[in-house]
C-alpha positions as CSV (number, residue, x, y, z in Angstrom):
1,X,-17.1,-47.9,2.9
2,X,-16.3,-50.4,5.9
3,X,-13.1,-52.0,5.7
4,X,-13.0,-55.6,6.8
5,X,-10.0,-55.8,8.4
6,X,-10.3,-59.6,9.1
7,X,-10.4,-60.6,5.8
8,X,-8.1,-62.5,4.4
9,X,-6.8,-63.1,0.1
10,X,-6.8,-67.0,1.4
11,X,-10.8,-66.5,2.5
12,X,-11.5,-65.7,-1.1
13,X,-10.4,-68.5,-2.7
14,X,-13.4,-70.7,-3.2
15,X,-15.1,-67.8,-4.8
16,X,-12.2,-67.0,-7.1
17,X,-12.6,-70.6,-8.0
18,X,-16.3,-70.5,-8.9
19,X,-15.4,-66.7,-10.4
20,X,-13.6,-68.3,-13.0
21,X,-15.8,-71.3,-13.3
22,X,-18.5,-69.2,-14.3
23,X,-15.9,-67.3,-16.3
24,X,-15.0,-69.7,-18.4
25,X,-18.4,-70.3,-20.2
26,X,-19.1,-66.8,-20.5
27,X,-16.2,-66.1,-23.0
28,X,-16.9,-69.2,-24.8
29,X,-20.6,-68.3,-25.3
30,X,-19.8,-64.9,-26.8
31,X,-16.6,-66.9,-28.8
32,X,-20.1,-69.4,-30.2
33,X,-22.2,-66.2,-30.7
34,X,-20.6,-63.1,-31.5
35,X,-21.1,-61.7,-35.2
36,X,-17.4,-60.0,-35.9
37,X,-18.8,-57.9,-38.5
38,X,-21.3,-55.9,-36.0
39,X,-17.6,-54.6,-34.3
40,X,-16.8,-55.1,-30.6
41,X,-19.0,-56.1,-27.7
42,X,-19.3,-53.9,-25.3
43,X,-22.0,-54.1,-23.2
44,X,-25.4,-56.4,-22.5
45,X,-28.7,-55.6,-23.3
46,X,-31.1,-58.1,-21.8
47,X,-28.0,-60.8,-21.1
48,X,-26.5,-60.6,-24.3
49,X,-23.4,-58.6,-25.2
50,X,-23.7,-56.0,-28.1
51,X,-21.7,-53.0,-29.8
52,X,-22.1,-49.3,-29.3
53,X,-20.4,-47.2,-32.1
54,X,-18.0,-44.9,-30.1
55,X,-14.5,-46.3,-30.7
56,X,-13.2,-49.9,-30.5
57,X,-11.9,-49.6,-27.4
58,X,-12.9,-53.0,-25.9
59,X,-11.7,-55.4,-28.3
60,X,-8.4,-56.1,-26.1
61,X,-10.8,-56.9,-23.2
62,X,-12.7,-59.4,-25.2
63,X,-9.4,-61.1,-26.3
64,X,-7.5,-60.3,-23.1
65,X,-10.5,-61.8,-21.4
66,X,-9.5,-65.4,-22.8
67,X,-6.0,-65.2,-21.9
68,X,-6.1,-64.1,-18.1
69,X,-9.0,-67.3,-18.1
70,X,-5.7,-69.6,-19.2
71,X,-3.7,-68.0,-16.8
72,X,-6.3,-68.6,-13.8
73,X,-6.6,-71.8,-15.2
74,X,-4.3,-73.4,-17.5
75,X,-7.0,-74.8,-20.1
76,X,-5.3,-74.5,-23.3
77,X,-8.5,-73.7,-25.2
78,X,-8.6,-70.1,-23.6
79,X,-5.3,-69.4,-24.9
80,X,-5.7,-70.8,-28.5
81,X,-8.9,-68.0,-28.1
82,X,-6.7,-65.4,-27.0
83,X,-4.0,-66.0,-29.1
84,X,-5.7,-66.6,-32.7
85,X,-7.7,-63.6,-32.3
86,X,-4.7,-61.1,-31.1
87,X,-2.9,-62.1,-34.2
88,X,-6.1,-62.1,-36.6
89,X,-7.6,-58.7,-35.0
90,X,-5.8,-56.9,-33.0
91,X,-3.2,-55.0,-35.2
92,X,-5.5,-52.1,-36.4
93,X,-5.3,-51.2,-32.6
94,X,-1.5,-51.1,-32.6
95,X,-1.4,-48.5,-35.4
96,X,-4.6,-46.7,-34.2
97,X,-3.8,-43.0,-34.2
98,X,-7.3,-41.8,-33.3
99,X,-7.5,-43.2,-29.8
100,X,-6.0,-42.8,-26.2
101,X,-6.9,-46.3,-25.7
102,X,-3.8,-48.1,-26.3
103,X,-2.8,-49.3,-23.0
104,X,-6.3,-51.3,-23.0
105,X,-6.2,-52.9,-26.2
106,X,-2.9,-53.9,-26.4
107,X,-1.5,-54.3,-23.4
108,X,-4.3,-56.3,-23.0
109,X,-3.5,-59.1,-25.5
110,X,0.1,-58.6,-26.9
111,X,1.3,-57.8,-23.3
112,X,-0.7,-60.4,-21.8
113,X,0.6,-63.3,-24.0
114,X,4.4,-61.4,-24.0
115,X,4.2,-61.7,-19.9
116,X,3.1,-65.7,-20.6
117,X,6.2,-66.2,-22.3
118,X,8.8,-64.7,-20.2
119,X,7.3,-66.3,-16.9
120,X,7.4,-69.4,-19.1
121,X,3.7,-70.5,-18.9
122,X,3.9,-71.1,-22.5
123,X,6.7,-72.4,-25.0
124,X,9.0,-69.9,-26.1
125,X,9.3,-69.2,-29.2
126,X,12.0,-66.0,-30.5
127,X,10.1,-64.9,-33.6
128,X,6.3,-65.0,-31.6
129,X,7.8,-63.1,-28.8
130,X,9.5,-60.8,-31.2
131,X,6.2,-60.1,-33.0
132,X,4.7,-59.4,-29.6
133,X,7.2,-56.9,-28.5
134,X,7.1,-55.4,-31.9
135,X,3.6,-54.6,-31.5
136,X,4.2,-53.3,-27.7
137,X,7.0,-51.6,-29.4
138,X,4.7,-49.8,-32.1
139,X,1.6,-49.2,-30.0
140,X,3.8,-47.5,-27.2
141,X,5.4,-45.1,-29.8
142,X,1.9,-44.6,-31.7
143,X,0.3,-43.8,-28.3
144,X,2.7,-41.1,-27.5
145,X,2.6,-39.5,-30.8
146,X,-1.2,-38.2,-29.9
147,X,0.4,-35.2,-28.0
148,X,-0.7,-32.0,-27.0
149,X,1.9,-29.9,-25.4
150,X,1.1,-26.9,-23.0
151,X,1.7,-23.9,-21.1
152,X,4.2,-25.3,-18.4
153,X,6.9,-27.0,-21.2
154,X,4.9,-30.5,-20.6
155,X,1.8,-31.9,-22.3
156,X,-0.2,-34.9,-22.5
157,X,-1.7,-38.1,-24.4
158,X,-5.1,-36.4,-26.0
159,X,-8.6,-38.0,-26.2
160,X,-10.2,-38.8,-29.3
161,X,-12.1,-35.6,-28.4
162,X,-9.0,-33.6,-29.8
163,X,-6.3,-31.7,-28.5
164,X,-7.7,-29.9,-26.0
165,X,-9.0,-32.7,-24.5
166,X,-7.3,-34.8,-21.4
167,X,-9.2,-37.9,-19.6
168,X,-8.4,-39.5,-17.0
169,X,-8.8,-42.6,-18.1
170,X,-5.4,-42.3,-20.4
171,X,-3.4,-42.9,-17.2
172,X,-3.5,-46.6,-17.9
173,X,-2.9,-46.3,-21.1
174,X,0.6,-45.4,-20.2
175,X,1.2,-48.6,-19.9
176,X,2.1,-48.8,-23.4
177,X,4.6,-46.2,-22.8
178,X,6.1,-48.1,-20.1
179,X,6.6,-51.6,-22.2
180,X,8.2,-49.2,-25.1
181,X,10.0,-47.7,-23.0
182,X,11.4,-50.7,-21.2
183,X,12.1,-52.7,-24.5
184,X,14.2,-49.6,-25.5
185,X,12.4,-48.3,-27.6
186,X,11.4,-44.3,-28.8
187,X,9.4,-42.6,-31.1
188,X,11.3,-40.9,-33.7
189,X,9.7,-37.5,-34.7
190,X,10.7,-34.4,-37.3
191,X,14.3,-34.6,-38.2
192,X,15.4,-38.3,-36.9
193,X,14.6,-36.5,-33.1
194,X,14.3,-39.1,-30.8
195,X,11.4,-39.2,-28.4
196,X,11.7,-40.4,-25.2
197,X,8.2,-42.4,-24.2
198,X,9.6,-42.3,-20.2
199,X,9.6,-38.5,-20.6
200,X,6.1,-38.3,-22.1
201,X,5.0,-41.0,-19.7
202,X,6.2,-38.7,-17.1
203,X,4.8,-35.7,-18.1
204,X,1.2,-36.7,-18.9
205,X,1.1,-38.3,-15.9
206,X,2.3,-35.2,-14.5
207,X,-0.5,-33.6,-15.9
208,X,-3.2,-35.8,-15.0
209,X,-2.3,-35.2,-11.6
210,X,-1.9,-31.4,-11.5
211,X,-5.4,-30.8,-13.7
212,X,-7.2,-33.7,-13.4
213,X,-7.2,-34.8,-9.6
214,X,-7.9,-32.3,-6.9
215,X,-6.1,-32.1,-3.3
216,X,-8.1,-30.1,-1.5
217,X,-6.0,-26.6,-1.6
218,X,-8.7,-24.4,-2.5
219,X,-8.3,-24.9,-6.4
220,X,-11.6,-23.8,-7.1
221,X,-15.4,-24.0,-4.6
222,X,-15.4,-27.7,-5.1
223,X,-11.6,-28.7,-4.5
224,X,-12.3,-32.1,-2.7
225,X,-9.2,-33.7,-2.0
226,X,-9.3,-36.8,-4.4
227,X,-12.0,-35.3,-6.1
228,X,-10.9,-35.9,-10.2
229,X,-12.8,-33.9,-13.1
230,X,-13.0,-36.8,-15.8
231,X,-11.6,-34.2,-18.5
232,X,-9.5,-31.2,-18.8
233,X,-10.1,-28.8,-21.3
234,X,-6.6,-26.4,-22.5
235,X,-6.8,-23.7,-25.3
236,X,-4.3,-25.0,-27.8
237,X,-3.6,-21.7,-28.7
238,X,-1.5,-20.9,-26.1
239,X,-1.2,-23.8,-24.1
240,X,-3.1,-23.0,-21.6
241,X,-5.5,-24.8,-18.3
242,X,-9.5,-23.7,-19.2
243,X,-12.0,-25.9,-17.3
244,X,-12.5,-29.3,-16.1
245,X,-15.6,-31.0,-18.1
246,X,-16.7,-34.7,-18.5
247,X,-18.3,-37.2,-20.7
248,X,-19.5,-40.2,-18.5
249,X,-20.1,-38.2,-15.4
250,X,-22.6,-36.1,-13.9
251,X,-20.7,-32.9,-14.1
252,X,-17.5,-31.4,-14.5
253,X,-18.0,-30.4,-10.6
254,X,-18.4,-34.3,-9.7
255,X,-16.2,-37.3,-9.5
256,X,-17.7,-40.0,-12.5
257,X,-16.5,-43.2,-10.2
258,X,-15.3,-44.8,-13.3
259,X,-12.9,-42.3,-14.1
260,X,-11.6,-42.1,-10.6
261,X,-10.8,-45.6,-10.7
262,X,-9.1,-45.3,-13.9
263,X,-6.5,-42.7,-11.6
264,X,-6.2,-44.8,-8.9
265,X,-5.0,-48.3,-10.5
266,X,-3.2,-46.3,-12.9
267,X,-1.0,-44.8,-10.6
268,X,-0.7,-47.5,-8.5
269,X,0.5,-49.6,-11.2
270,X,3.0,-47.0,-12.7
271,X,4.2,-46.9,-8.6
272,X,5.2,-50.6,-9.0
273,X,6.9,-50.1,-12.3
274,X,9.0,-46.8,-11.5
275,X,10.3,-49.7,-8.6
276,X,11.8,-51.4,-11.6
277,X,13.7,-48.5,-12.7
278,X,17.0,-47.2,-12.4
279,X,18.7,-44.1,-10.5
280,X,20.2,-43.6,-13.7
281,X,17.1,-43.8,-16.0
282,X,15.2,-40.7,-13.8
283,X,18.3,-38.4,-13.0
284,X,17.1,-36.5,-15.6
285,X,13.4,-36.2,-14.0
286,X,15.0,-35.5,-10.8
287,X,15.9,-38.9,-9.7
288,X,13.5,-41.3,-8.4
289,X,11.6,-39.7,-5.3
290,X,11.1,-36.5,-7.3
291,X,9.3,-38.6,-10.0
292,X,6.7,-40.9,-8.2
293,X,6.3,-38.4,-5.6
294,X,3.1,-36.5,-7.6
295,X,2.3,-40.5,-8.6
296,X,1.8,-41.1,-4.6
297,X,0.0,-38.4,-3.9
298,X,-2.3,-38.6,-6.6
299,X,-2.9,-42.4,-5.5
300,X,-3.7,-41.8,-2.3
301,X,-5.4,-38.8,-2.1
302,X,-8.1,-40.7,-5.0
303,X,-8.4,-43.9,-2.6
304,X,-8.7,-42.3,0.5
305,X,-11.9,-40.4,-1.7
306,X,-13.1,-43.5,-3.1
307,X,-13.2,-45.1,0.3
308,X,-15.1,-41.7,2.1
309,X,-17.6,-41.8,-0.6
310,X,-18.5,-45.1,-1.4
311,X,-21.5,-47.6,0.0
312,X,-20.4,-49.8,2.9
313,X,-19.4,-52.8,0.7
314,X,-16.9,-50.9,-1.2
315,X,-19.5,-50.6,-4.5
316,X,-19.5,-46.9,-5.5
317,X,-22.6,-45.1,-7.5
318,X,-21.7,-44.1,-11.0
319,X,-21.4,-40.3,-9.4
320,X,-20.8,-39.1,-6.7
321,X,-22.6,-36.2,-7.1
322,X,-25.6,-37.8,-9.3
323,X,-28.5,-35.8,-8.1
324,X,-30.8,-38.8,-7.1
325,X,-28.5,-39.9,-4.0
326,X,-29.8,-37.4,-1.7
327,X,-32.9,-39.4,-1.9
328,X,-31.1,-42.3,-1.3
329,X,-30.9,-41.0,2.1
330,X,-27.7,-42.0,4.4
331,X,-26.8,-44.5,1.4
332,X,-23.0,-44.4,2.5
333,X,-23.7,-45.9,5.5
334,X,-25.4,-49.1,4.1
335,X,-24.4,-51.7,0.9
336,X,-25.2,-50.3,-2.4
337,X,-29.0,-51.0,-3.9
338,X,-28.5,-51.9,-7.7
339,X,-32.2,-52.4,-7.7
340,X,-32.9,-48.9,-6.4
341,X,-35.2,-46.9,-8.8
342,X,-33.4,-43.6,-8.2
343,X,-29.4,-44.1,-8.9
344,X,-27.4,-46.7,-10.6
345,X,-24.0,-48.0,-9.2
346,X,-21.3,-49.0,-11.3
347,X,-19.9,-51.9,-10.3
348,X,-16.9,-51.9,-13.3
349,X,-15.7,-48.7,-11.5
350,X,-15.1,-51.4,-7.9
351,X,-13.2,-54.0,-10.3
352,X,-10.7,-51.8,-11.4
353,X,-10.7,-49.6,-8.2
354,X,-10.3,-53.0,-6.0
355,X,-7.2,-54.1,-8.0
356,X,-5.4,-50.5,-7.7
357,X,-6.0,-50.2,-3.9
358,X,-4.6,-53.8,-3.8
359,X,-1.5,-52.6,-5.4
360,X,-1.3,-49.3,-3.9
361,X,-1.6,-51.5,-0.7
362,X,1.1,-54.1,-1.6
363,X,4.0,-51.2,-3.1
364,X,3.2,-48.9,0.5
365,X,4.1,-52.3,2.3
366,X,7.1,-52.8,0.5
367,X,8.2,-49.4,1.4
368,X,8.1,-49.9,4.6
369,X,4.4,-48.4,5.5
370,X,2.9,-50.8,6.8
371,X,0.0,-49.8,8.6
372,X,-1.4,-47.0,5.1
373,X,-0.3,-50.0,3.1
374,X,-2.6,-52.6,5.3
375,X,-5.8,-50.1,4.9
376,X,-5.6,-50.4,1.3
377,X,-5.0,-53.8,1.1
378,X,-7.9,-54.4,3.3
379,X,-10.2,-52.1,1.4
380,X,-9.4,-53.6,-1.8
381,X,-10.0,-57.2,-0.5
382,X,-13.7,-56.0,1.0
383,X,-14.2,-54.7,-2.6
384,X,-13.1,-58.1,-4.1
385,X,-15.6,-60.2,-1.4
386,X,-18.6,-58.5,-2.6
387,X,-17.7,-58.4,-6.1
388,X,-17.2,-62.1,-6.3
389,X,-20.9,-62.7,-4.4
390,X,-24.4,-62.2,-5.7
391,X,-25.8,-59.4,-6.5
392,X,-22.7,-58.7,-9.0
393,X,-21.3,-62.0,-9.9
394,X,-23.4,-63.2,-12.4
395,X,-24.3,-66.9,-11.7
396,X,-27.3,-67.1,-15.0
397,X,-25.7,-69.3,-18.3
398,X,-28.2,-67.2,-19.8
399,X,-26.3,-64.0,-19.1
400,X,-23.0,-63.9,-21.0
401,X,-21.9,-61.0,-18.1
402,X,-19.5,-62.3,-15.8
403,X,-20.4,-59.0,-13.4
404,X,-23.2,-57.3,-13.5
405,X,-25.0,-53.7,-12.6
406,X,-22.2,-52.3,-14.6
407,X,-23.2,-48.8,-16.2
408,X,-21.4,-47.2,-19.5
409,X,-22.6,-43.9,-20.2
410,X,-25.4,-42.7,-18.2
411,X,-25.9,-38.9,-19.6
412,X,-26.3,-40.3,-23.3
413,X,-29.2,-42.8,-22.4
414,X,-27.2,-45.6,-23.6
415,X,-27.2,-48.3,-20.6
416,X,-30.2,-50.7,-21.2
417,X,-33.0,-50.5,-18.6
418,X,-35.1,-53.5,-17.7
419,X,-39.1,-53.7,-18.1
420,X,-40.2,-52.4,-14.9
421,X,-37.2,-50.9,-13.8
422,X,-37.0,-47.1,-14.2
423,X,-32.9,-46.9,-14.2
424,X,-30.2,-49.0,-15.7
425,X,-29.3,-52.6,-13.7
426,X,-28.5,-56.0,-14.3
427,X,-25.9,-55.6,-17.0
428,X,-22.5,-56.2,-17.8
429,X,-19.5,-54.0,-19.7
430,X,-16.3,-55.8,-21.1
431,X,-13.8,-53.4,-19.6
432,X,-15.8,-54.2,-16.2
433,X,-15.8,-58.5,-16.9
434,X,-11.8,-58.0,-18.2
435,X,-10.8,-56.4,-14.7
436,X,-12.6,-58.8,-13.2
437,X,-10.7,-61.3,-14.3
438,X,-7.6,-59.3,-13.9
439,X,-8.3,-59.1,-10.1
440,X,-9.1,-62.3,-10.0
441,X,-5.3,-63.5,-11.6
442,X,-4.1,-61.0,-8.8
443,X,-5.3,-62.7,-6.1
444,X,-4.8,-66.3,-7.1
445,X,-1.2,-66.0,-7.7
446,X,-1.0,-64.6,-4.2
447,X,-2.8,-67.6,-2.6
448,X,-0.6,-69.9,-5.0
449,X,2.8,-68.1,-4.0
450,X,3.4,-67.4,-8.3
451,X,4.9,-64.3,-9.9
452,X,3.2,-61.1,-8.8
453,X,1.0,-60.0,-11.6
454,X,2.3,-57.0,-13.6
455,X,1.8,-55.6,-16.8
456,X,5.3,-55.2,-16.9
457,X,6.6,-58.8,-15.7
């Protein structure tokens, strides 16, 4: 991609304005619309959001949605939304044992409205922000229970594919570890043993960046540096590393866009919340360099990837190595084509990429890097300015997208394809529309000199 180094966070303020103008009556047309007992929405078929029987991983987004639209805004309506619907749907998701999704449901709503009421946007009240933290509390604890442990004495969060199964994607959701964790909480297992959720955070993050992200040291014939297989595979047996695979993606031998954007805003958010802990907390890890120093590396190493191998506006195809793009010709070298009839991009994979290079940016900066920090900053920003414009932002009231030519799951045929088009375009995800969103907070509290947005606050 080309970074626009000119660009500026105050440059994109009218179009974070009109973002969440649009925003706005998209959340309340699927609040007038949506039928509760078909599930979750999770993507659009011709404009209109419907469910996909996989897991209900996108219900937070929905709900979380609402909320981040009160925060950008302050129209109470949004948060009545957000609010009603955490309490009335959401706590199957806290005790959810089935699913490495935690960090997106929950953290989503319950941490959203927690982080509302500690930086005082909304009344406190003790017994509401108890029952939030009691839910952070349970989900965090819940989330680390779904553990495999392996070969080297460390382990990790599993997939709903089973034990033997680690994505890439469960980065953020150690998120929920991290709020547990910081509201002193532990999950208690055989014998009254307490479980530390930092040590688990720790170690499957660990993980994830030893098997799941490559560095370019001759691993295997296609160690890329940044490169990340969107699953690792370990006999459960013994413990042991088998083979990288995937679910979304082209290949196990290919980076699935989606799932390197889960790595690199995952890490860069864990960066900024390892900032806010003490010497004391990681002696045992090895103090605090040891234990964000596999964290960094895996950060930048993905964003310097997604940056070498993505169109010039910062959009990324769904896969890199998606065997169409060499008919694509020098697409690298040119913005993305959404309407190309060869290879679909994937725009939700730039939302949440554009929000981690931000922060990866932002924490560099801090510590004193300025001129690594600046090119991710930068990048992040061009991602953002294209994003926010036509083709992605979606300006119909008869689309209840808020972004579109987002793409779900390309190798199982279920992304909807237009008459006349021969691959998948024009549609929206909610985990694509939520970070969206997300980003958008991010950037209007820097133009309005409020709180830096955390998960964490």
């Amino acid at each position: 991609m080309q970074i626009n180094d000119s660009i500026t966070v105050e440059h994109l303020k009218p179009k974070l304005d009109h973002l969440f103008e649009l925003s706005g009556k998209k959340i309340l047309a699927i609040e007038d619309t949506w039928d509760t007992s078909k599930g979750t929405p999770v993507f659009t078929v011709a404009g209109k959001y419907t469910t996909r029987g996989w897991t209900e991983w996108t219900q937070g987004f929905q709900f979380g949605s609402a909320i981040l639209q009160f925060d950008a805004t302050d129209d109470s309506q949004f948060l009545e939304i957000g609010r009603k619907n955490t309490v009335e749907k959401m706590a199957p998701h806290v005790s959810h044992i089935g699913v490495h999704d935690h960090g997106f449901n929950n953290v989503s709503t319950y941490g959203n409205l927690r982080r509302l009421m500690r930086e005082g946007r909304i009344p406190h009240n003790d017994w509401e922000l108890h029952f939030y933290e009691l839910a952070l509390k349970t989900s965090g604890a819940v989330q680390a229970s779904r553990w495999s442990a392996i070969k080297d004495g460390k382990g990790y969060i599993c997939s709903f594919n089973g034990p033997q199964s680690l994505f890439a994607d469960t980065i953020r959701s150690l998120r929920s570890l991290a709020l547990g964790h910081s509201l002193e909480h532990v999950l208690m297992g055989e014998g009254d043993i307490p479980i530390s959720l930092l040590e688990r955070l720790l170690h499957h993050s660990e993980t994830t960046a030893s098997y799941n992200v490559y560095y370019g040291a001759g691993r295997d014939a296609f160690d890329v540096c940044g490169r990340v297989a969107h699953e690792s595979i370990f006999n459960m047996n013994d413990g042991s590393y088998r083979c990288s695979s995937t679910q979304q993606g082209y290949s196990p031998l290919t980076t699935w866009t989606r799932g390197l954007a889960w790595i690199i805003m995952g890490y860069a958010e864990q960066l900024e919340f390892f900032d806010t802990l003490t010497d004391d907390e990681l002696e045992p890890y090895g103090g605090k360099s040891q234990a964000i120093a596999h964290m960094l590396k895996a950060a930048t190493a993905t964003s310097d990837f997604y940056i070498e191998n993505t169109a010039s506006d910062g959009i990324p195809y769904w896969d890199t190595g998606a065997p169409g793009l060499v008919k694509l010709g020098r697409y690298l070298e040119r913005p993305a084509e959404p309407f190309n009839d060869i290879e679909p991009v994937d725009s939700s994979a730039a939302t949440i990429t554009a929000q981690g290079l931000i922060r990866l940016g932002n924490y560099l900066k801090q510590h004193g890097e300025i001129e690594a920090g600046k090119r991710y900053y930068q990048a992040g920003l061009t991602v953002a300015d294209t994003l926010f414009s036509e083709p992605y932002l979606s300006e119909s009231d008869d689309h209840q997208g808020l972004i579109v030519h987002s793409v779900y799951h390309r190798p199982n045929g279920w992304d909807y394809i237009p008459e006349g088009r021969k691959i998948p375009c024009g549609e929206s995800s909610m985990w694509g529309d939520y970070h969206a969103r997300e980003l958008g907070v991010l950037l209007l509290r820097e133009i309005e000199r409020k709180p830096y947005l955390t998960f964490f606050s």
